[in-house]
Each structure stands twice: as C-alpha cells, then as structure tokens.
mmCIF file of the N, C-alpha and C atoms, coordinates in Angstrom:
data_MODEL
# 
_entry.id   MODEL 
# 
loop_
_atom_site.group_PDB 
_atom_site.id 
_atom_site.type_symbol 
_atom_site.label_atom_id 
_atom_site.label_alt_id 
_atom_site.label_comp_id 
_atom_site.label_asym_id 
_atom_site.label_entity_id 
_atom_site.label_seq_id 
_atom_site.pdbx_PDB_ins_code 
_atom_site.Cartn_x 
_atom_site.Cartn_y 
_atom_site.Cartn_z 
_atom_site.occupancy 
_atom_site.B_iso_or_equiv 
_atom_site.pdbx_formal_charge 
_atom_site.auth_seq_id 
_atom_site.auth_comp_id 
_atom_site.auth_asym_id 
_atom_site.auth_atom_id 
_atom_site.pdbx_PDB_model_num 
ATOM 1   N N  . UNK A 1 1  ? 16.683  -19.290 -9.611  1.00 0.00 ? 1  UNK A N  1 
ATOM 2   C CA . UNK A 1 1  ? 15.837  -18.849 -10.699 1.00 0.00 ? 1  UNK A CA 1 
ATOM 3   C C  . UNK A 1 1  ? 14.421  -19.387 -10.510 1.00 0.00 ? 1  UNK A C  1 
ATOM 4   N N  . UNK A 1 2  ? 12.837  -18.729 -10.761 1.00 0.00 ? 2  UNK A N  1 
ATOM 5   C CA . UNK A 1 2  ? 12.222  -18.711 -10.544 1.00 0.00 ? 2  UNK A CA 1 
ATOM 6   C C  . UNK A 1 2  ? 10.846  -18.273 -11.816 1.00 0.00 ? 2  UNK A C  1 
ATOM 7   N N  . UNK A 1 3  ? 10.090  -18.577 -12.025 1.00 0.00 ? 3  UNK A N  1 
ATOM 8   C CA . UNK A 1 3  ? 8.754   -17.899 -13.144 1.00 0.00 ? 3  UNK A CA 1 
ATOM 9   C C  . UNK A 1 3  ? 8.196   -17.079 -12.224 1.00 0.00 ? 3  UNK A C  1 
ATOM 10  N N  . UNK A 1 4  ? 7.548   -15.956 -12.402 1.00 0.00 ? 4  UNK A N  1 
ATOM 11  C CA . UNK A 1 4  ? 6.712   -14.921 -11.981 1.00 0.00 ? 4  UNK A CA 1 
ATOM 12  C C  . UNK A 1 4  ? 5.953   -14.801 -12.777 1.00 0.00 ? 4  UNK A C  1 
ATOM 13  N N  . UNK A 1 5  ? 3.840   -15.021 -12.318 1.00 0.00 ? 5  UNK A N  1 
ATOM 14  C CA . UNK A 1 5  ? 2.970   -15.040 -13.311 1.00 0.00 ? 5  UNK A CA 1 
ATOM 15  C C  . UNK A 1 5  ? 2.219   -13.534 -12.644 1.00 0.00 ? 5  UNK A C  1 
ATOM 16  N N  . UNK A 1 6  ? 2.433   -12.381 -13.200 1.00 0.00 ? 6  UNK A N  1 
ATOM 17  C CA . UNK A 1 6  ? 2.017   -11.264 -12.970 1.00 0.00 ? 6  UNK A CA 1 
ATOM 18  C C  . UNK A 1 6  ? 0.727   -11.109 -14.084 1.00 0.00 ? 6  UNK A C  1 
ATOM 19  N N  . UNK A 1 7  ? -0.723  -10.421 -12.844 1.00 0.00 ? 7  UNK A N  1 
ATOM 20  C CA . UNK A 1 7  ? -2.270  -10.310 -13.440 1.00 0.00 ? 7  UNK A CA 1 
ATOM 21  C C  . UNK A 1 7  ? -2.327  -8.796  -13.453 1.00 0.00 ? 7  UNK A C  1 
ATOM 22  N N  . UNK A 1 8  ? -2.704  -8.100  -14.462 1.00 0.00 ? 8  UNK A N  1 
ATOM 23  C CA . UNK A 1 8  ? -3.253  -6.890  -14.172 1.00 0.00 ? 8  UNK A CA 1 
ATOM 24  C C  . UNK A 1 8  ? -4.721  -7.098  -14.442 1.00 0.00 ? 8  UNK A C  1 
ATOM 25  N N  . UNK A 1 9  ? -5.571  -6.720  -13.259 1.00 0.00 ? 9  UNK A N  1 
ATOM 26  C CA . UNK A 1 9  ? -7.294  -6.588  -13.509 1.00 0.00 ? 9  UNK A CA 1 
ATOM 27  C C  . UNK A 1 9  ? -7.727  -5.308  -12.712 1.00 0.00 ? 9  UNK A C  1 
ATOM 28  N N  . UNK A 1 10 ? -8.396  -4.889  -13.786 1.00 0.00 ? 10 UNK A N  1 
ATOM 29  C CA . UNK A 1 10 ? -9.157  -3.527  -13.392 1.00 0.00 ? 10 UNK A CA 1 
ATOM 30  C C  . UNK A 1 10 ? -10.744 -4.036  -13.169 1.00 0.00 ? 10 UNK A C  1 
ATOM 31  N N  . UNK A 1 11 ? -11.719 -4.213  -12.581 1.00 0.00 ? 11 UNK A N  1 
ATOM 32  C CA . UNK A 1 11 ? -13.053 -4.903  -12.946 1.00 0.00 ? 11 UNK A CA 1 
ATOM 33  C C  . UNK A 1 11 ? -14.005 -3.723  -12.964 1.00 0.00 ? 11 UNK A C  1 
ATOM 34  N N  . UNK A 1 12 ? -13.124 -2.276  -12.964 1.00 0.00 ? 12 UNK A N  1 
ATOM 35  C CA . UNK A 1 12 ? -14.438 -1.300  -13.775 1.00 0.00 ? 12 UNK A CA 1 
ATOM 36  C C  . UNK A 1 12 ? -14.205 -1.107  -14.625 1.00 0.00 ? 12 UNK A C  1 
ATOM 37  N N  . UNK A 1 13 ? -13.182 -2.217  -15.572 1.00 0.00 ? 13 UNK A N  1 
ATOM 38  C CA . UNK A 1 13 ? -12.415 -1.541  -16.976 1.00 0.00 ? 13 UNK A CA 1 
ATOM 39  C C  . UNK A 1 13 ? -13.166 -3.101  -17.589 1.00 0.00 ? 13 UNK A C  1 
ATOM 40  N N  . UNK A 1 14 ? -13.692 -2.367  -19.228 1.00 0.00 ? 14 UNK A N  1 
ATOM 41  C CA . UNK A 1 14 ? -13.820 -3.350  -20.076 1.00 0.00 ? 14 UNK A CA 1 
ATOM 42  C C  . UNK A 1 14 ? -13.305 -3.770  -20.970 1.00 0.00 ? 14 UNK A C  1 
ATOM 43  N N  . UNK A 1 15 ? -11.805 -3.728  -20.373 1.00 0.00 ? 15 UNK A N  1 
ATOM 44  C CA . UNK A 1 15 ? -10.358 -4.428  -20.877 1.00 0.00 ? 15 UNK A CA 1 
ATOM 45  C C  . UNK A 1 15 ? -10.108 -5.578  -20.685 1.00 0.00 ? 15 UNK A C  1 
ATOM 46  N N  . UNK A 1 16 ? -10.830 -5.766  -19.544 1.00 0.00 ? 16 UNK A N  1 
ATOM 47  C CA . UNK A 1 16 ? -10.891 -7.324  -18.934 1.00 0.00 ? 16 UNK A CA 1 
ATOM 48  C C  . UNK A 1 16 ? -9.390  -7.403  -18.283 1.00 0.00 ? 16 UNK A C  1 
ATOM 49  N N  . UNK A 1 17 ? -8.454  -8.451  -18.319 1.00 0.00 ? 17 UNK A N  1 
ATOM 50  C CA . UNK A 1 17 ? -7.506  -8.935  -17.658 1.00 0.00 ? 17 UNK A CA 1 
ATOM 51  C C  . UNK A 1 17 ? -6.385  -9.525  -18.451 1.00 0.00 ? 17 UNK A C  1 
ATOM 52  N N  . UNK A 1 18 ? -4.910  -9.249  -18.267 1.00 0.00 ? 18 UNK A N  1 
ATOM 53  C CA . UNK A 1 18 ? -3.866  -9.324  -18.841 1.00 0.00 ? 18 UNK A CA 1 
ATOM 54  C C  . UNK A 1 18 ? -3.574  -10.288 -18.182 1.00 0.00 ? 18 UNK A C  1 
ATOM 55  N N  . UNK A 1 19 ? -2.591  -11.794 -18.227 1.00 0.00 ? 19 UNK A N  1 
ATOM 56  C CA . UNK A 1 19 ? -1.711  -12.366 -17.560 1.00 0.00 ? 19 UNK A CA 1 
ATOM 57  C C  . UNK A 1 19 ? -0.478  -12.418 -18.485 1.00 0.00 ? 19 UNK A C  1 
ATOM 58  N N  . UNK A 1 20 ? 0.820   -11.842 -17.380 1.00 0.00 ? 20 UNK A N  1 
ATOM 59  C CA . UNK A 1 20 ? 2.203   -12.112 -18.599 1.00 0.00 ? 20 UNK A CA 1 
ATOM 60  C C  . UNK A 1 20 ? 2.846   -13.393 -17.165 1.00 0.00 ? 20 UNK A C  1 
ATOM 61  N N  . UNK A 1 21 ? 3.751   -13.995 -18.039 1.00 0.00 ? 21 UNK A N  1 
ATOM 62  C CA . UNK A 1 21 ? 4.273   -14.908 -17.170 1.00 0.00 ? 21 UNK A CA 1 
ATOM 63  C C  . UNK A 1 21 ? 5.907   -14.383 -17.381 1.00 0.00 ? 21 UNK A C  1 
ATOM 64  N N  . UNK A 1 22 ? 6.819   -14.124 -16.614 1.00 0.00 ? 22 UNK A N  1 
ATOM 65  C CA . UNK A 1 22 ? 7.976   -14.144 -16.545 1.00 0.00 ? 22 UNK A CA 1 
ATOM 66  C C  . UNK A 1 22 ? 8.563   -15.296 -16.225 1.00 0.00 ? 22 UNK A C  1 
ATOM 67  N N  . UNK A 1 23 ? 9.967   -15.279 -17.159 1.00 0.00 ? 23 UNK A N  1 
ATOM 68  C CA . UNK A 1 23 ? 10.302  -16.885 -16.774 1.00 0.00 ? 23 UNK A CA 1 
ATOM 69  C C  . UNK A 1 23 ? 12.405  -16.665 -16.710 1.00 0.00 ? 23 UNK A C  1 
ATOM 70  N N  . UNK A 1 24 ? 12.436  -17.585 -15.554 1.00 0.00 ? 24 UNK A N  1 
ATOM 71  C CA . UNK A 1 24 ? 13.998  -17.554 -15.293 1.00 0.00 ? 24 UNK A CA 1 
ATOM 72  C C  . UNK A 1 24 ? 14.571  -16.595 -14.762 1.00 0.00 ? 24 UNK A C  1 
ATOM 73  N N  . UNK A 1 25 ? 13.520  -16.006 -13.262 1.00 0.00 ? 25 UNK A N  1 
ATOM 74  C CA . UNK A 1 25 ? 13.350  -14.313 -13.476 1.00 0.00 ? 25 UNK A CA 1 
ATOM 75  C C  . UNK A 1 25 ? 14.606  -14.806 -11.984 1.00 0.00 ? 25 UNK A C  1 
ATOM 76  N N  . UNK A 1 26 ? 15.836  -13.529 -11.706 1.00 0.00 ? 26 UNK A N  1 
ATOM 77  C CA . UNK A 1 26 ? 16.744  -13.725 -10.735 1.00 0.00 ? 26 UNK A CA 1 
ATOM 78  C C  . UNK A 1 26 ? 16.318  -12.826 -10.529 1.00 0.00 ? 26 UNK A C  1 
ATOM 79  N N  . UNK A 1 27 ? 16.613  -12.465 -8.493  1.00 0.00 ? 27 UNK A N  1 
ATOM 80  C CA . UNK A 1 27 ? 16.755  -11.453 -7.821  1.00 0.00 ? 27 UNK A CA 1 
ATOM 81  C C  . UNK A 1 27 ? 17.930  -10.931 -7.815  1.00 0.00 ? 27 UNK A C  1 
ATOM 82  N N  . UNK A 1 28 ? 18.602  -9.446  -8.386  1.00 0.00 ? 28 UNK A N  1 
ATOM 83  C CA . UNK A 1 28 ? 19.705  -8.906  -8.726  1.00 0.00 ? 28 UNK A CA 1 
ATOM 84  C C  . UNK A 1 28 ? 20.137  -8.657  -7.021  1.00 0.00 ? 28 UNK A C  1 
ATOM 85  N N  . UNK A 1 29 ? 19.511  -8.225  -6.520  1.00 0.00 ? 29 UNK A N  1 
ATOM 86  C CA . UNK A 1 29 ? 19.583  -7.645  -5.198  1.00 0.00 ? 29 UNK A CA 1 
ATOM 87  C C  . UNK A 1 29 ? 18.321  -7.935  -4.000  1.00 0.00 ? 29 UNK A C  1 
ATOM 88  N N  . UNK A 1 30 ? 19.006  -8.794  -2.818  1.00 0.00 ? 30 UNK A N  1 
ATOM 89  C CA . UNK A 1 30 ? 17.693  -9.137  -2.053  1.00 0.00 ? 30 UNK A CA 1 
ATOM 90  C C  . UNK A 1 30 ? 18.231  -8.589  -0.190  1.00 0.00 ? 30 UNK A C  1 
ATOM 91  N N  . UNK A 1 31 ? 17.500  -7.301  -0.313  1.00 0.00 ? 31 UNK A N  1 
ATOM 92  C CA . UNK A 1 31 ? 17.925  -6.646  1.256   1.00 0.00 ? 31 UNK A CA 1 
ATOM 93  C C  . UNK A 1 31 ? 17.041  -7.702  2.056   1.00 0.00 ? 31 UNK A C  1 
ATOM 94  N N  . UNK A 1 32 ? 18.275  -7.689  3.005   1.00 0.00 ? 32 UNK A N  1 
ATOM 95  C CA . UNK A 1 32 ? 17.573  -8.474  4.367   1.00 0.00 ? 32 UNK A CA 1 
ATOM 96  C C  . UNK A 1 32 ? 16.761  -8.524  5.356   1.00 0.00 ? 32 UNK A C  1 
ATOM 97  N N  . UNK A 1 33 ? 16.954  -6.999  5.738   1.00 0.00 ? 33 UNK A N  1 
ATOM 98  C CA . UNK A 1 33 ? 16.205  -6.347  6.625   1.00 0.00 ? 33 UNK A CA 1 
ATOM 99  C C  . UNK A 1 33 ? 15.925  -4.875  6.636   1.00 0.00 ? 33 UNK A C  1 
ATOM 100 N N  . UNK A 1 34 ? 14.815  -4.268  6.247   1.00 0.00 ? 34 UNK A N  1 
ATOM 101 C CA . UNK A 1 34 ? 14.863  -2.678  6.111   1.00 0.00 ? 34 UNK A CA 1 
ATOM 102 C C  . UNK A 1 34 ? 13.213  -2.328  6.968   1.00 0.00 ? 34 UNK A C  1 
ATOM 103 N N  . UNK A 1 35 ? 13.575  -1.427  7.710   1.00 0.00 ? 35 UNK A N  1 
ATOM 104 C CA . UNK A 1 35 ? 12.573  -1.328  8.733   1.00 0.00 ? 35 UNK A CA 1 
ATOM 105 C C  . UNK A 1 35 ? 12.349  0.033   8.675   1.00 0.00 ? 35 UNK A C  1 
ATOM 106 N N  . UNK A 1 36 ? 12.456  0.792   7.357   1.00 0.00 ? 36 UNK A N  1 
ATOM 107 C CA . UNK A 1 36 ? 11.677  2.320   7.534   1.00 0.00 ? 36 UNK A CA 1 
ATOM 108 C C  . UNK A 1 36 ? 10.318  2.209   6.960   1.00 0.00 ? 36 UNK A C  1 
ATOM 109 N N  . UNK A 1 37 ? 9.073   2.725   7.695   1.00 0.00 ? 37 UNK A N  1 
ATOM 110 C CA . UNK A 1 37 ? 7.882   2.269   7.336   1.00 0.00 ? 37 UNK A CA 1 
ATOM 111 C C  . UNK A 1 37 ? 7.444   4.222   7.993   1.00 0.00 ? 37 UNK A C  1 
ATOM 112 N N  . UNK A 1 38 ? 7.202   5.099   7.446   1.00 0.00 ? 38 UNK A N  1 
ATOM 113 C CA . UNK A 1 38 ? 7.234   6.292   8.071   1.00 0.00 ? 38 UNK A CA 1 
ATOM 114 C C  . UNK A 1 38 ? 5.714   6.205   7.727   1.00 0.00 ? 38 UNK A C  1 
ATOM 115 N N  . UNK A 1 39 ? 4.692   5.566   7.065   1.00 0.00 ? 39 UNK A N  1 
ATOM 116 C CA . UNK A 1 39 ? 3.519   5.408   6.983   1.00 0.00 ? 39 UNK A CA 1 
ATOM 117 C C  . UNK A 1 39 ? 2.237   4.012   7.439   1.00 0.00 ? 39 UNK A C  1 
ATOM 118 N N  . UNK A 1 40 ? 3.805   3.584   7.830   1.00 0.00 ? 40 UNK A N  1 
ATOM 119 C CA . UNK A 1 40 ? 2.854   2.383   8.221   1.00 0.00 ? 40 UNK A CA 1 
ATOM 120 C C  . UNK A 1 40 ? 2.909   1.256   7.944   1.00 0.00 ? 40 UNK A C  1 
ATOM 121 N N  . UNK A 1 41 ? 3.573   1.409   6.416   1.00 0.00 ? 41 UNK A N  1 
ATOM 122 C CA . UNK A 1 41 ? 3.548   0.555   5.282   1.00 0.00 ? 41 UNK A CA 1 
ATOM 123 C C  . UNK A 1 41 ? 4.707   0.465   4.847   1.00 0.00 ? 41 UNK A C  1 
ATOM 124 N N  . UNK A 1 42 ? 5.150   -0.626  5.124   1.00 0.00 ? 42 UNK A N  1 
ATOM 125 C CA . UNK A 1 42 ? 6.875   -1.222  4.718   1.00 0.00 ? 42 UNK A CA 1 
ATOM 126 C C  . UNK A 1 42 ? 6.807   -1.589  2.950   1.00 0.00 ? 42 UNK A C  1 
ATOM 127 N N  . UNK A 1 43 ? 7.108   -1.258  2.450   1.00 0.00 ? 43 UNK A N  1 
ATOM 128 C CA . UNK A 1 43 ? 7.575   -1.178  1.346   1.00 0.00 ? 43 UNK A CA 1 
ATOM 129 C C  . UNK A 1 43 ? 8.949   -1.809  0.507   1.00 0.00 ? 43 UNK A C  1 
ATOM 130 N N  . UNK A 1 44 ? 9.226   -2.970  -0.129  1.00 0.00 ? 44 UNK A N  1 
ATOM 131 C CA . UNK A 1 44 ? 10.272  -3.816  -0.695  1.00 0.00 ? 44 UNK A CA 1 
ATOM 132 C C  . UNK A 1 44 ? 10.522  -3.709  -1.981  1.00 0.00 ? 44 UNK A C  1 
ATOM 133 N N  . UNK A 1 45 ? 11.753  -3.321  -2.169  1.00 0.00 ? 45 UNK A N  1 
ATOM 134 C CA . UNK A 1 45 ? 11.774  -2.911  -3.722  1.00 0.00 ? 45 UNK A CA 1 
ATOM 135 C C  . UNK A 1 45 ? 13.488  -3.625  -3.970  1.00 0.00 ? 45 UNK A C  1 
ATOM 136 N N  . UNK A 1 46 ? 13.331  -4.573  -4.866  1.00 0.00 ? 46 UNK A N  1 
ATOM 137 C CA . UNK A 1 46 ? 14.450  -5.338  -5.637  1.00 0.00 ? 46 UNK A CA 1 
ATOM 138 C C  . UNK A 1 46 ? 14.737  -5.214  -7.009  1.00 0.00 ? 46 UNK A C  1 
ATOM 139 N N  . UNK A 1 47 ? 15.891  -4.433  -7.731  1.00 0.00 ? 47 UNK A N  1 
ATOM 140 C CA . UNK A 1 47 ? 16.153  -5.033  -8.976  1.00 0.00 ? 47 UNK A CA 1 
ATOM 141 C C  . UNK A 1 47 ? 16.046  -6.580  -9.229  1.00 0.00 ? 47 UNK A C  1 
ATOM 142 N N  . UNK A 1 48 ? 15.560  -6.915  -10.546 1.00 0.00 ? 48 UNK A N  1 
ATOM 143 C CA . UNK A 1 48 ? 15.738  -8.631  -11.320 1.00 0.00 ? 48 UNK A CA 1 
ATOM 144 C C  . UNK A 1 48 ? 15.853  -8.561  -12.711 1.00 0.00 ? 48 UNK A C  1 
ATOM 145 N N  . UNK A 1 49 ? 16.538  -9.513  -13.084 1.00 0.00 ? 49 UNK A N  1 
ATOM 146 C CA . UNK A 1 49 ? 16.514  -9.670  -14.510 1.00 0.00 ? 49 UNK A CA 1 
ATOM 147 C C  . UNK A 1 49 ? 15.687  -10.897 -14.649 1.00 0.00 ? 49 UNK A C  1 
ATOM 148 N N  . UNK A 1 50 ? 15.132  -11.091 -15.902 1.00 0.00 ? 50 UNK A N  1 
ATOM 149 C CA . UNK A 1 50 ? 14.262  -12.288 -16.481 1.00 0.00 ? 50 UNK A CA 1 
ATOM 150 C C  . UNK A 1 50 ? 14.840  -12.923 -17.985 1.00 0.00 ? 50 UNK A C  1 
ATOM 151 N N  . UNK A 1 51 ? 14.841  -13.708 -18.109 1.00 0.00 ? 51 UNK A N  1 
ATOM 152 C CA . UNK A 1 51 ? 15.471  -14.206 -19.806 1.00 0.00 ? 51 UNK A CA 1 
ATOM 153 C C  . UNK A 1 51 ? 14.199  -14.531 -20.824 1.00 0.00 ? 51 UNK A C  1 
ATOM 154 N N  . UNK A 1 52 ? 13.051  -15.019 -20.187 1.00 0.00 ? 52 UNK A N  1 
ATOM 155 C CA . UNK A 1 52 ? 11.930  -14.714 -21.122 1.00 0.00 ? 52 UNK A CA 1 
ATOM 156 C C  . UNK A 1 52 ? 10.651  -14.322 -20.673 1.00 0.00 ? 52 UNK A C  1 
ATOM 157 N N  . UNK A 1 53 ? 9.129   -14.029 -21.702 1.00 0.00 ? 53 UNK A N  1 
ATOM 158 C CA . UNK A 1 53 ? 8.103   -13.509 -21.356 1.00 0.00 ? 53 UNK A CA 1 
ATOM 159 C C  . UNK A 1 53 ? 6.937   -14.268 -21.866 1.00 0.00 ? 53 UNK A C  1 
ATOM 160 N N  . UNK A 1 54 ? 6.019   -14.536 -21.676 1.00 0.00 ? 54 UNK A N  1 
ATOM 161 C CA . UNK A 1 54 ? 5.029   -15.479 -21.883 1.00 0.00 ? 54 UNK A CA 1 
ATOM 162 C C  . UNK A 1 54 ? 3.812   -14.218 -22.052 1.00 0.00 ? 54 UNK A C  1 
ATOM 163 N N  . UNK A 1 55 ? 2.823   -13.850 -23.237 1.00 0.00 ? 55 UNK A N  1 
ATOM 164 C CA . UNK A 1 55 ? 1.473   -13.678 -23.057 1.00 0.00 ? 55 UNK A CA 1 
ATOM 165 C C  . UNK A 1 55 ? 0.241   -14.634 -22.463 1.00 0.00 ? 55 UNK A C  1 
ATOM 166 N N  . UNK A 1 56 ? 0.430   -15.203 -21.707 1.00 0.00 ? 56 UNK A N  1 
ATOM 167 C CA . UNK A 1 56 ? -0.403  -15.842 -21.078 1.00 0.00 ? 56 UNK A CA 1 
ATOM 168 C C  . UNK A 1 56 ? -2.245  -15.404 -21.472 1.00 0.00 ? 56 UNK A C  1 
ATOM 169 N N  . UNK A 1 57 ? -2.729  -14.045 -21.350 1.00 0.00 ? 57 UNK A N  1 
ATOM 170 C CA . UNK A 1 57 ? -3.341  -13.520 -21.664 1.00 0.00 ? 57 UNK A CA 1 
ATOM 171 C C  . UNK A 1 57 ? -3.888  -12.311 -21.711 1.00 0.00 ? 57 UNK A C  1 
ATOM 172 N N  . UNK A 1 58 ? -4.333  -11.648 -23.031 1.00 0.00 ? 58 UNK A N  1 
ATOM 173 C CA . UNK A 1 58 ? -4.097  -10.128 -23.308 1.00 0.00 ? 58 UNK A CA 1 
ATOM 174 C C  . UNK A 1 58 ? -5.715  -9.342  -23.259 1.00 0.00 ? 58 UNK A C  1 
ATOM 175 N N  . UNK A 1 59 ? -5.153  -8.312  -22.721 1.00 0.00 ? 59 UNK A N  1 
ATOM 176 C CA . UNK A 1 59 ? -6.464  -7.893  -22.656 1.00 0.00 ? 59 UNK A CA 1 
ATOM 177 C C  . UNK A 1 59 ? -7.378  -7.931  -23.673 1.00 0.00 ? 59 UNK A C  1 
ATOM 178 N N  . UNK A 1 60 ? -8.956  -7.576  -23.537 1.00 0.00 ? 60 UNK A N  1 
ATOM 179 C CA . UNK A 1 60 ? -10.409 -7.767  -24.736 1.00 0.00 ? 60 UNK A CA 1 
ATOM 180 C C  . UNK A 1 60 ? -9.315  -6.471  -25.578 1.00 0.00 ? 60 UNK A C  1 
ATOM 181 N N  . UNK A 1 61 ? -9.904  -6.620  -26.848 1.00 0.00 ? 61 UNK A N  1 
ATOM 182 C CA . UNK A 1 61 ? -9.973  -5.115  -28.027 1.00 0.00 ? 61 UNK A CA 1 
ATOM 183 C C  . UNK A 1 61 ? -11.112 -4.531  -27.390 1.00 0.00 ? 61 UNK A C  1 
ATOM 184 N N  . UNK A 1 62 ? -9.822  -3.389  -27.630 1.00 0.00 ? 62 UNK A N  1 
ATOM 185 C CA . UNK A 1 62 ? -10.909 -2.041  -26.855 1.00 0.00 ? 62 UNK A CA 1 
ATOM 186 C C  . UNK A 1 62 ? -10.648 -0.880  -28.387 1.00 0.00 ? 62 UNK A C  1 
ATOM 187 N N  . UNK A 1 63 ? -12.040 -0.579  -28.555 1.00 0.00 ? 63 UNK A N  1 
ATOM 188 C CA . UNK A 1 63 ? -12.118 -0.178  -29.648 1.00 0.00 ? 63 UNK A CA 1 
ATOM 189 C C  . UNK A 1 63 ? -12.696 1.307   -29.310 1.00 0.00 ? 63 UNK A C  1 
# 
C-alpha cells in the first residue's frame, strides 16, 4: 500500500491547479511485461483501489 499525490495544471487555464492526494492506494493488477508499442509509445494501464482522498488543493473560483 502506497499514497498517490496526483496535480492537474493547465497554465493557459485561470483555474490554476488542483492537488488530490490518494491514500492506501493498492495495485489490483500489475503486468510484468507487455511490449506492444504500435506507435512508439508503450503504454501501462493497471486497475487500483484506494480507501481514502485528500483535497490537498482545489482549483481558483472560476466565475
């Protein structure tokens, strides 16, 4: 088990910047090795569950 502190920032948006913190977050499923990249770009995708969520910080009011 592990926290994950995930940022969303746009810096042409005057939303400014979100931080949420995930906490107690498990990997449901962790492949070992997957080597199809038909662009170039290998790509990793895992189910997880998390038990809680933190607002760390929310975007400006956008009015």
């Amino acid at each position: 088990y592990f926290d994950a502190t995930l940022t969303i920032h746009d810096p042409t948006s005057r939303a400014g910047k979100q931080v949420v913190q995930l906490t107690d977050v498990n990997l449901d499923d962790i492949p070992i090795a997957d080597f199809e990249a038909d662009d170039g770009v290998m790509e990793w995708e895992s189910d997880f569950t998390f038990e809680g969520v933190n607002l760390v910080q929310e975007f400006n009011g956008i009015n």
